[in-house]
C-alpha positions, 0 to 999 in steps of 0.5 A: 810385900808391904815395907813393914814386911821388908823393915831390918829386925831390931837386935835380938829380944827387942820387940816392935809393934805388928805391921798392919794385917800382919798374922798374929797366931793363937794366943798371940803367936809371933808372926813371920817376918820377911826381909829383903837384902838390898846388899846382896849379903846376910845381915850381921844379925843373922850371925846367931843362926849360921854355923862357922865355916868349921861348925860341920855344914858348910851350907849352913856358913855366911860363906856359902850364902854371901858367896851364893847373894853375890855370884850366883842370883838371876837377873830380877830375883830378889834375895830375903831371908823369913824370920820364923816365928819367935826367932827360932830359926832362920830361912835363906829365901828368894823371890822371881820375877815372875813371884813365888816364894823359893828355897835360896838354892841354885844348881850349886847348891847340895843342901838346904835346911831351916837354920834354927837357933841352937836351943830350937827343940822340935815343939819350937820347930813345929811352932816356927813351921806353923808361923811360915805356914800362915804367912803362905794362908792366900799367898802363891805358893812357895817351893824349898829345895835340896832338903834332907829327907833325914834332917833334925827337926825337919818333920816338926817344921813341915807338920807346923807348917801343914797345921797353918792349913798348907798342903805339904806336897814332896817331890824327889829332887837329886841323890847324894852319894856319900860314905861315912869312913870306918875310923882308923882304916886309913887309906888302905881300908878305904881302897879294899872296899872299892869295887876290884875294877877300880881298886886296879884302875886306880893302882895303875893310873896312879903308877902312871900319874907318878911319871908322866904329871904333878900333882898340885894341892893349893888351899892358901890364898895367893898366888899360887892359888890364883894360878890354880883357879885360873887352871880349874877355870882352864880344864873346866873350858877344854872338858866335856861339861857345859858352860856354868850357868854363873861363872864367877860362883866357883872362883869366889867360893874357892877364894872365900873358902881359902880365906877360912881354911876349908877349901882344898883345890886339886889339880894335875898337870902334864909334867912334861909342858905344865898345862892343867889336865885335870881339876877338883876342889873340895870343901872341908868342915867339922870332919866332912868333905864335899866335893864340889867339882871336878873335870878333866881335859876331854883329850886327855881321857884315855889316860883317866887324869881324873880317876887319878887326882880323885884318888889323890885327893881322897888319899890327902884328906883321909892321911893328912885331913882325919875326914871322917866322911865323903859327899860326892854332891848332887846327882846320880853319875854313874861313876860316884857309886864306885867312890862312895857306897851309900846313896840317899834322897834329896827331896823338895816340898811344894807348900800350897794354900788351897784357897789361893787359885795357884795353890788350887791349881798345884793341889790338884795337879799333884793329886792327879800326878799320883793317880797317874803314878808319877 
């Protein structure tokens, strides 16, 4: 990457000369520009793409991103953000050690999307997918992950971007459970459509979870909100699940997610010692709830503290919260089904030039996966 290519962007409707070799499209079309962030943060100036954290996509917030630059980067990726076209929207990217261009997603991450301007209608989409599309003309190609295969305006940036001459090649990456919620149902509405089994698992976990633990929800910062993350932390260690790949990424999101009032931590203790035996936190925006993560203390399974507390949690931001839909992450564990009722794909596109000899070889490999059916 050139250093024009990696030069801060003037304020918005300024203009500066094209670096050299840079694309210029038909009828002098406005290149892409690419931006690296030595700081590990997004520009002020990327502001007029991004959402607030109450704007109803908290993955399209500063907060999901700066906390994702500072916690969550391999050793060695180098972390930029694409300028499409006559700024019409905005990609959160990184680049590997090894090269190659990738969607700014990590194993935390439940969806990402190009972050257009608000004014951005699907010809000025197509338009910004075609300036990517150029920039990937000779280059290696580049992956973009935990995309929405329903998203606005997703289909005219991906026909732009395959206008350019880049094969769009998609993939299945993980299923995303979710459930809008009937309005004016309440809680009782939402338990009677729960499958029978669980409908009484949860009654009778709920009755026993009243007398034996105690139920905390923290969403202040704090330290009372230190303490649960340090319990958070606590059951995560002593659960069935595998260490996590960037360890502070869940302590600063909680933290960072406090501090703009949309997080909400859950978690339940033995009433009797006070020591944490199940935890989950939640992140709230625009009438949404995503649950992020959760665990329990693998002894103390047989008494389900984690069937409980999701039953407490899910009680909470549908009486106190008015949320107007569920998302229970990525991944298809058996047990979402039973949360939530509808199941949609997240997919991931491959951009590939053919004329460059890696965009060549993935073609080529694509075309004989589907031969094979696969």
């Amino acid at each position: 990457m050139s250093p024009d290519e990696t030069r801060a962007l003037p304020a918005a409707g300024t203009t500066r000369p094209l670096p050299a070799g840079a694309w210029r499209g038909p009828r002098g079309q406005t290149p892409m520009r690419m931006v690296a962030l030595p700081r590990r943060r997004l520009p002020d100036w990327c502001d007029r793409f991004l959402l607030p954290p109450t704007g109803g996509d908290i993955f399209a917030t500063r907060l999901w991103y700066d906390t994702t630059l500072a916690h969550a980067m391999h050793p060695g990726a180098e972390a930029l953000v694409g300028l499409c076209g006559a700024e019409v929207a905005l990609l959160p990217l990184q680049r590997g050690p090894r090269g190659g261009l990738r969607s700014l997603t990590t194993p935390y991450s439940l969806s990402w999307r190009p972050l257009p301007t608000l004014l951005a209608g699907p010809s000025a989409l197509e338009s910004a997918g075609a300036s990517l599309g150029a920039w990937l003309r000779l280059r290696a190609p580049a992956r973009l992950e935990a995309l929405a295969e329903d998203a606005p305006g997703l289909d005219a940036w991906l026909d732009g971007i395959a206008r350019a001459g880049i094969a769009v090649q998609r993939y299945r990456h993980f299923g995303n459970w979710h459930e809008p919620l009937e309005a004016g149902a309440g809680w009782a509405g939402y338990l009677a459509a729960r499958p029978p089994a669980l409908r009484s698992t949860i009654r009778r976990k709920l009755d026993r979870a009243r007398r034996d633990l105690r139920f905390e929800m923290l969403h202040v910062p704090g330290a009372e909100l230190e303490a649960g993350i340090a319990g958070y932390l606590d059951v995560h260690a002593r659960s069935w699940k595998p260490a996590e790949p960037f360890p502070a990424f869940d302590p600063a999101l909680m933290r960072a997610a406090a501090a703009a009032g949309v997080l909400r931590l859950g978690i339940l203790r033995d009433a009797a010692d006070g020591k944490p035996v199940a935890a989950q936190y939640w992140l709230l925006s625009g009438g949404r709830a995503w649950l992020l993560k959760l665990a329990h203390v693998e002894t103390s399974r047989a008494a389900s503290p984690g069937t409980a507390l999701t039953a407490m949690m899910i009680r909470h931001l549908i009486e106190e919260e008015a949320v107007q839909s569920l998302d229970f992450g990525r991944g298809d564990d058996p047990y979402k089904s039973l949360w939530v009722a509808s199941r949609r794909q997240r997919i991931g596109v491959v951009l590939a030039h053919p004329w460059h000899p890696l965009g060549m070889l993935e073609v080529a490999r694509r075309r004989v996966a589907g031969w094979l059916g696969r």
